[in-house]
N, C-alpha and C positions, 0 to 999 in steps of 0.2 A: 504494500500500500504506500502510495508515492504522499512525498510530504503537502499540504494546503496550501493550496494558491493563496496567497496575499495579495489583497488588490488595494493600493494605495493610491488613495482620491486626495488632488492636489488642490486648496482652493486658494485664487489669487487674491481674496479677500482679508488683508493686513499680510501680503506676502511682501515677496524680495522687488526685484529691481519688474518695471511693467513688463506682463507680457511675460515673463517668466515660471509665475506659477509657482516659486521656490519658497516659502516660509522663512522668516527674517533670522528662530531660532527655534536651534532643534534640540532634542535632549540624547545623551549618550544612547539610552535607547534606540530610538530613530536613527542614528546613524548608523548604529549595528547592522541598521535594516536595510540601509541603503538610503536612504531619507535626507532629501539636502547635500547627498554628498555631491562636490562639485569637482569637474576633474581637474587634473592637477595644470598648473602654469609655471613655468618658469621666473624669476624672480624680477626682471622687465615688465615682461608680459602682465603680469597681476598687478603694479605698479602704475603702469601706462591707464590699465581698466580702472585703477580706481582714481586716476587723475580724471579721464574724460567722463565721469561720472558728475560729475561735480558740475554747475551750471556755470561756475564761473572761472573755471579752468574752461570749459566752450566759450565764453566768451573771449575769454585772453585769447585765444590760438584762433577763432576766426576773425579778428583784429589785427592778429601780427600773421596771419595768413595773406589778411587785405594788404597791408604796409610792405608786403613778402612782394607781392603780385606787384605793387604798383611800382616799386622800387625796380622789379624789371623790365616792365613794360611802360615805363614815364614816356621814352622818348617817343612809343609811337603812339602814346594817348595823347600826349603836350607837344607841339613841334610846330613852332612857327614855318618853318620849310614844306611848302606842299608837299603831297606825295607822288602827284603827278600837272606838271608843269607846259604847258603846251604852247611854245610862241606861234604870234600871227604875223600874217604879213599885212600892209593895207587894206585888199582884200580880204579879209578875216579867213585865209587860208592858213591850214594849220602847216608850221613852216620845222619845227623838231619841235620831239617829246622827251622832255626830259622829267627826274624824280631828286630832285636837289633835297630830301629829306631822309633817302638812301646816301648820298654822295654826304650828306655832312654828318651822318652817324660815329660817334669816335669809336674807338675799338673796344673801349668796353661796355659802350650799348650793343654794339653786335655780339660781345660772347656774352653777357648775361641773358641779351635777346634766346641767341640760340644755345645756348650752355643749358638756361634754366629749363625752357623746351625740352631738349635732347634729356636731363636726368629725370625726370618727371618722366617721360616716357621710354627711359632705362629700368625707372624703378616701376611702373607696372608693370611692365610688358615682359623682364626677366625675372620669371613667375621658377624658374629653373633653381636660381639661387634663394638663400633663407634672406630675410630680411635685414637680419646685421648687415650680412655680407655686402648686400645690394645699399644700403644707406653708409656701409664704409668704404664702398665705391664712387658711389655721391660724391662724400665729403671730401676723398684723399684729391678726387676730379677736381674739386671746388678748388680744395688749396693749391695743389698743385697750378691752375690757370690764373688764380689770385696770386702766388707767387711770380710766375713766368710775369703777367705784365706791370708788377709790380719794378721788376726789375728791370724792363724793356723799359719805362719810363727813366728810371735812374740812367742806364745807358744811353739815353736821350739828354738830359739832364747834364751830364758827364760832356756829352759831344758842344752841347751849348757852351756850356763854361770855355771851353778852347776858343772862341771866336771864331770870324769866318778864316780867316788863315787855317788855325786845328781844324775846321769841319773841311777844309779842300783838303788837307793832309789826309784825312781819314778815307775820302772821299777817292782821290788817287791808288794810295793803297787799295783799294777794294776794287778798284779794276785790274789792277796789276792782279791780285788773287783771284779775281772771277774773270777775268777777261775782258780784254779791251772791249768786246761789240755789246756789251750790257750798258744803259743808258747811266750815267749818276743817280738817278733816283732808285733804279733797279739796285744797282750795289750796296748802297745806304740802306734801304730796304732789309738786304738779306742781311749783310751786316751784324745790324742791330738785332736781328729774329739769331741769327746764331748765336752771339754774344749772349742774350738771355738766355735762349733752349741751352745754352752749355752752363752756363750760372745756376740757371734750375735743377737740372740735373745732377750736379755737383750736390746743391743743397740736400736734393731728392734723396742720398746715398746714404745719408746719415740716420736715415730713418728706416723702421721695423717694419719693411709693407713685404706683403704676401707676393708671388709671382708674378698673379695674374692681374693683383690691382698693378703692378709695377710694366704691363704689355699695356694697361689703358691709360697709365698717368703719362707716360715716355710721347706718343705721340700725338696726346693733348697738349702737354708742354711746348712742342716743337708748333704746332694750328698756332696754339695762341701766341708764342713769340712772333709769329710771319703776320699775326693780324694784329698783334699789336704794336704792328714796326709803321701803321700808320698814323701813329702819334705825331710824328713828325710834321706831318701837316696838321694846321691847326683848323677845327670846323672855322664855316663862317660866321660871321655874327650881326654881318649887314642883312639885313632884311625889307628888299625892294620889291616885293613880289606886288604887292598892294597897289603902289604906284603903276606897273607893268599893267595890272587890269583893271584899271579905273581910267588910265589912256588908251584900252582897248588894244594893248600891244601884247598879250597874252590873256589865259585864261587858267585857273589855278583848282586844283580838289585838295583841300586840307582834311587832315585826322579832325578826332573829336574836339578836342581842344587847341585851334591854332592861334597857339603863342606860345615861344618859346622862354624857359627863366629869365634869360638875359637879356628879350627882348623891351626895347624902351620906347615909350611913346610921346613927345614931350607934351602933347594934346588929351592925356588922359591920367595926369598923374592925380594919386589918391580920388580913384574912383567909386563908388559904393557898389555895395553887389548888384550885377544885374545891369552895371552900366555903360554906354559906348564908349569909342575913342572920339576926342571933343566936343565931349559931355561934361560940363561941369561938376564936381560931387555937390556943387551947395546950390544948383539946379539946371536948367537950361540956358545956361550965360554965353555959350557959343553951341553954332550950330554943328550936329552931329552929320558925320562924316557917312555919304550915303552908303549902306551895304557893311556897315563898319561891323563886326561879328560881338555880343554882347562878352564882359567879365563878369562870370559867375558869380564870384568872390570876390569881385572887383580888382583894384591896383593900388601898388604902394607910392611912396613917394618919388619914385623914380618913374613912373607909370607903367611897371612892369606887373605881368598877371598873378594873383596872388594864389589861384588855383593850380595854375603851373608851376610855381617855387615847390607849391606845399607836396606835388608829386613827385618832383625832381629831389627833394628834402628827403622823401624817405631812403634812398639811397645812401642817402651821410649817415641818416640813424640808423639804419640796420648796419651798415658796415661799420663803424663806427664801436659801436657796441657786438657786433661781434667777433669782429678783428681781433680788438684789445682785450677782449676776453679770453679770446683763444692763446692768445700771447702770456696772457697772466696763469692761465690756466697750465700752460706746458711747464713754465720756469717754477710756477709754484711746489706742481707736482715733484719736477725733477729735487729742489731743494726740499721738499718735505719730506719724500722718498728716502733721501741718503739721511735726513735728522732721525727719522723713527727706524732707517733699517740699523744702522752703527750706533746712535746714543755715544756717551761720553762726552770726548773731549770734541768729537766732530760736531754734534748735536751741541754743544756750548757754545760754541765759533757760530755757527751758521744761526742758530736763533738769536744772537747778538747782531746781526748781519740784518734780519726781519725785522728788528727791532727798531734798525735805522730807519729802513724803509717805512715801516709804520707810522716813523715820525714824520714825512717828509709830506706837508697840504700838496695834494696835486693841484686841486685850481693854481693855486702861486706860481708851482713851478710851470702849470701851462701856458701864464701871462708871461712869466721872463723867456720862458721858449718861443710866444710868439713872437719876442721883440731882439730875439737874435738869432733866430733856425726860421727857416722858411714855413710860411703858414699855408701848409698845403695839408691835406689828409692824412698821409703817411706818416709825417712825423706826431701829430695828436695820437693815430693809433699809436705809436713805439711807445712814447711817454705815457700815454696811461693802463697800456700793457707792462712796460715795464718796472711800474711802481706800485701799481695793487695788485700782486700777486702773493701777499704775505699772506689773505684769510687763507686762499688754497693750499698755502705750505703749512699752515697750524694744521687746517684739519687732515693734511696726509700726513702728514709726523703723529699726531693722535690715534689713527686707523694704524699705520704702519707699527707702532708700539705694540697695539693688541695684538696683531699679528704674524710681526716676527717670532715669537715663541710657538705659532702653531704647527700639528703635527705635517701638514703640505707643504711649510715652507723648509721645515727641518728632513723631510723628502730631497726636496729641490735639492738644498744642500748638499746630502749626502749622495744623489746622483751627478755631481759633479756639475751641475749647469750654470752658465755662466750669469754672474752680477744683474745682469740687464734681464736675460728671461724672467730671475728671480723677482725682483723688483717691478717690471712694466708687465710681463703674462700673464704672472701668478698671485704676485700680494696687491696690485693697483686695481685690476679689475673689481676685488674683494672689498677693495678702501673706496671705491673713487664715490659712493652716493652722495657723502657730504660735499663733495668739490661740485657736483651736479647744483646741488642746490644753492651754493653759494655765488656758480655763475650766470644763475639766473639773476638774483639782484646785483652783480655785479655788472652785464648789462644793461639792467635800468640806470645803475651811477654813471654808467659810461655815456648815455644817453642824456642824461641831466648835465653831467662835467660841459659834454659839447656844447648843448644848450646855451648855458652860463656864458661859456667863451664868446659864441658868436653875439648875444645878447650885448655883449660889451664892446663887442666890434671886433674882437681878436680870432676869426674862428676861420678857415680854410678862406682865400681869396678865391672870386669866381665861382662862387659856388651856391646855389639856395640852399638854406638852413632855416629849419623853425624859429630856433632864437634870434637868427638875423630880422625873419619878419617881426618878432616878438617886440621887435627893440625899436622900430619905426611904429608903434601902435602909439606914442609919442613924439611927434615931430618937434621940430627947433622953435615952432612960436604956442608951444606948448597945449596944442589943442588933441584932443585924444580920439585917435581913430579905432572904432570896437572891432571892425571886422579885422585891420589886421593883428588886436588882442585875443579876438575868439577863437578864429580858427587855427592858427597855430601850437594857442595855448590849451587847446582841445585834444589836438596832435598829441603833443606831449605829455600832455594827462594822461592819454590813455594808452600811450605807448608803453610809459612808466608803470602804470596799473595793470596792466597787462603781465608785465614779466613778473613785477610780485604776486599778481594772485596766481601765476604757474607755477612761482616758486612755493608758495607757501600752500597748493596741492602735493607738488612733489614730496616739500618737506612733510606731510602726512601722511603721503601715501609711503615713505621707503618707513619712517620712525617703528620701532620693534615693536612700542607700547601698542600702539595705534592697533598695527595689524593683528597682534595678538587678540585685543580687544574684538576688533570684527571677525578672528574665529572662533 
């Protein structure tokens, strides 16, 4: 006689999560039975589920999803340069077609254009690989063509300082090595793409990558140095297209938004939302320009679009913040790493070292750095990568103490493996939760720091930045403009609020008590 069917009726009435039918809490019994039990998850996996649980960890992340998206796709939503250009002759025949909005993209709107594209449709479509693997493909992707044009500029940068004498020096050489029948601009070109893809590379060697990420980063590195060896040419910044077809000598198809950040109108400065170019903001005092396309968000006091800044802005705060977090985040780990694996006299030396650091106000030193280092992007990311990285060195010295005495690491050990497996395979994976969570708010400070900077005037030249608008919502004869206090200071709010409320899921969902408690 075979044992009783048990039939266990689930009611979702004060059960679990919608739709699931699971009861909140079961008793040891019940689970005997089978009852509630949930199958198992890896310790991510269960992690990630109870961060997107949470209605305000959704909101942070389709937030900085938006600011993700717009920050790649600015130039073809905002771009004063049509997309397609068509001169006339007298006759209103169409005389060439040109796309002056393709021709002044710099090179890194084309890789982020198709960089972010191409991973997004690496990371669904390689359904082959586990999802680590395929998001540590992404990333290594990312850095890697972040580094290569990072350096392609410097190499740029480098050739300028020589003057035009150095640049025909360089210039020469590169035909003698490529060959006479390649034009100057062809040589300089290649050049400069070599010079970086071999600087990349170099860098690349230093680092713990797998094979086959190491077949996809090699000739990414190489794309991106050859596209971003068009730095050299600088986009245009004159913008006559308007004129052209108001005299009927062309005819123009702009994106959604045409106007580009740096475009200036002297006929529409500080305009109110919603309003044309030679429109008064304090009413109709001159006549509106026929055909003239309206500003959403109006203009600042240069009468440049303030909808456009605030798209071409997100670019600086997402990089910006996560640049220099990545940076604080590596130096931290590596110094935290050797304090909690060695202790003593090592671990005395080096936390005396953090200790400086700690001491040291970044805003200050980012004001004297802007007033003797070039204020461009790259050096903000160094400097505040390389001074807040002391929280991520406490908490991996803390992690790494627990766990140096453990039984896997005293393993490693006694199989002979070397310092670095030890340390980055084996005990970081195990330590790194707290660092996760501390680079979450350490992106929002990164994003505030810049703010501040540009707010003061000191913050990347040539560039829209939130705080730059922030700082014109008061002009020189002290009258207060709200639109461009609102929406930037909106930006910011909630880019800031964003990373803390994902950080302070994270921080709940890995905490031991926590999880304990919800089993």
């Amino acid at each position: 006689m075979g044992e009783p069917e048990v039939k266990v009726v689930r009611s979702s009435i004060g059960g679990g999560p919608r739709g699931t039918g699971e009861p909140r809490s079961v008793t040891g019994v019940q689970l005997a039975q089978g009852i509630g039990v949930q199958p198992a998850r890896g310790f991510w996996a269960d992690a990630w589920a109870q961060v997107v649980r949470r209605n305000t960890a959704r909101f942070a992340l389709a937030w900085l999803t938006l600011v993700a998206a717009l920050a790649v796709l600015s130039p073809l939503i905002a771009n004063g340069h049509p997309i397609l250009l068509r001169e006339l002759d007298a006759d209103g025949s169409v005389v060439a077609v040109t796309s002056p909005m393709l021709r002044n993209l710099s090179a890194g709107d084309v890789l982020l254009v198709v960089g972010g594209l191409a991973g997004i449709g690496f990371f669904v479509m390689a359904r082959r690989l586990s999802r680590a693997d395929r998001l540590g493909v992404v990333l290594v992707s990312s850095v890697a063509v972040g580094l290569t044009l990072a350096l392609t500029a410097l190499v740029f940068s480098i050739l300028r300082g020589h003057g035009d004498e150095g640049v025909r020096g360089w210039l020469r050489w590169g035909r003698v090595v490529l060959g006479s029948g390649l034009e100057l601009s062809a040589g300089r070109l290649l050049i400069a793409g070599a010079i970086a893809a071999v600087c990349a590379g170099l860098a690349w060697l230093f680092l713990p990558l797998r094979r086959g990420r190491v077949a996809v980063v090699v000739p990414l590195a190489i794309v991106a140095a050859l596209v971003a060896s068009t730095w050299w040419v600088k986009p245009l910044q004159t913008f006559e297209y308007g004129e052209a077809v108001a005299a009927g000598r062309a005819s123009a198809v702009y994106t959604l938004i045409p106007f580009s950040p740096s475009q200036r109108d002297v006929r529409g400065d500080l305009l109110a939302p919603g309003g044309h170019a030679g429109q008064s903001r304090r009413g109709p005092g001159r006549e509106i320009v026929a055909g003239a396309p309206r500003h959403l968000l109006g203009t600042d006091s240069l009468g440049q679009d303030v909808l456009s800044q605030l798209l071409h802005a997100c670019r600086l705060s997402i990089s910006i913040g996560l640049v220099s977090t990545g940076i604080a985040v590596m130096i931290g780990t590596t110094v935290g790493a050797t304090m909690g694996y060695f202790g003593g006299l090592i671990d005395l030396f080096l936390y005396r070292v953090v200790e400086v650091f700690m001491s040291v106000p970044v805003l200050f030193l980012l004001i004297v750095a802007a007033a003797v280092l070039p204020r461009n992007t790259y050096v903000m990311m160094a400097i505040i990568g390389c001074v807040t990285w002391t929280g991520a060195a406490r908490f991996t010295r803390a992690e790494f103490m627990k766990l140096r005495n453990q039984d896997f690491v005293q393993s490693a050990r006694a199989m002979g493996l070397p310092l670095r497996s030890i340390l980055f395979r084996h005990m970081l994976p195990n330590g790194v939760t707290p660092v996760l969570v501390d680079a979450s708010f350490a992106i929002a400070a990164a994003i505030l720091a810049e703010a501040t900077l540009s707010y003061l005037g000191l913050g990347p030249e040539e560039q829209p930045s939130w705080g730059r608008l922030l700082s014109d919502a008061t002009n020189s004869v002290g009258d207060f403009v709200w639109w461009l206090a609102i929406f930037p200071g909106l930006a910011i709010f909630l880019s800031v609020l964003s990373y803390n409320l994902l950080g302070e899921a994270l921080r709940d969902a890995i905490d031991p008590k926590l999880k304990k408690a919800r089993v």
